[in-house]
C-alpha positions in Angstrom: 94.7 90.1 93.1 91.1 89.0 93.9 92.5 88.3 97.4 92.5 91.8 97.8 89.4 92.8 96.5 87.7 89.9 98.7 89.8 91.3 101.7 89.0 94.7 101.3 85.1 93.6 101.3 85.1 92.3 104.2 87.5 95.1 106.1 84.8 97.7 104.3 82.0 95.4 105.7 83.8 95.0 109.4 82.6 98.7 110.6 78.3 98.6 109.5 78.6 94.9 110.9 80.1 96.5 114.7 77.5 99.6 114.1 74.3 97.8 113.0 74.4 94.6 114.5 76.3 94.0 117.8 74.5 97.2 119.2 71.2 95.0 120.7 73.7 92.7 122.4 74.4 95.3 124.9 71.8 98.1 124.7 72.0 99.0 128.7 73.5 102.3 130.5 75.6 100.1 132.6 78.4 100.0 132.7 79.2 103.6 132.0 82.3 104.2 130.0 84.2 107.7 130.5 81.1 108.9 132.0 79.0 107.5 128.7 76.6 105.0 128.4 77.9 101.9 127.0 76.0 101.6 124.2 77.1 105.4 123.0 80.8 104.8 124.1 80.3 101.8 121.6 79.0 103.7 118.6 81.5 106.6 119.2 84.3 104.0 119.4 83.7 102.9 115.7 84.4 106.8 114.3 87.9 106.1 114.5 87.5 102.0 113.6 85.8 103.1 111.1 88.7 105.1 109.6 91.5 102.8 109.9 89.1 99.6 108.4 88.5 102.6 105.1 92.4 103.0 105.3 93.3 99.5 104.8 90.6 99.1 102.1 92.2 102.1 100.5 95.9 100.6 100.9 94.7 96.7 99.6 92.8 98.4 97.0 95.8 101.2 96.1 98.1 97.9 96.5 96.2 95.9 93.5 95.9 99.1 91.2 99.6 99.4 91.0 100.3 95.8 90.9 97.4 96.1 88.0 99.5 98.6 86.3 103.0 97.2 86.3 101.8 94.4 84.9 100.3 96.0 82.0 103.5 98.0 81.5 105.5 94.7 80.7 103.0 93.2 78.2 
């Protein structure tokens, strides 16, 4: 059970990690993505990373609160 708290850390960490930090390794205009800057093609990109890192959180997390409960129910 504390593999999934520990793993759902990290996935919840994965997205502020891609946003804050990578962005100086490649703050140019070129290349241009779909007509975007790099760089904002980048940050747009990690709306929908974003999302799918919260869902697993929320399924690892949702995953341990019923294996949390079933447990209690046999004691």
């Amino acid at each position: 059970m504390k593999r999934n708290a520990i793993l759902s850390g990290i996935l919840a960490f994965i997205p502020f990690i891609g946003m804050c930090f990578s962005v100086p390794l490649w703050d140019r205009i070129d290349p241009v993505v779909f007509g975007l800057p790099f760089n904002l093609a980048w940050l747009i990109a990690w709306i929908p990373l974003t999302s799918l890192c919260l869902w697993g959180v929320y399924h690892l997390l949702s995953k341990r609160n019923v294996v949390a409960s079933a447990s209690e129910g046999q004691r």
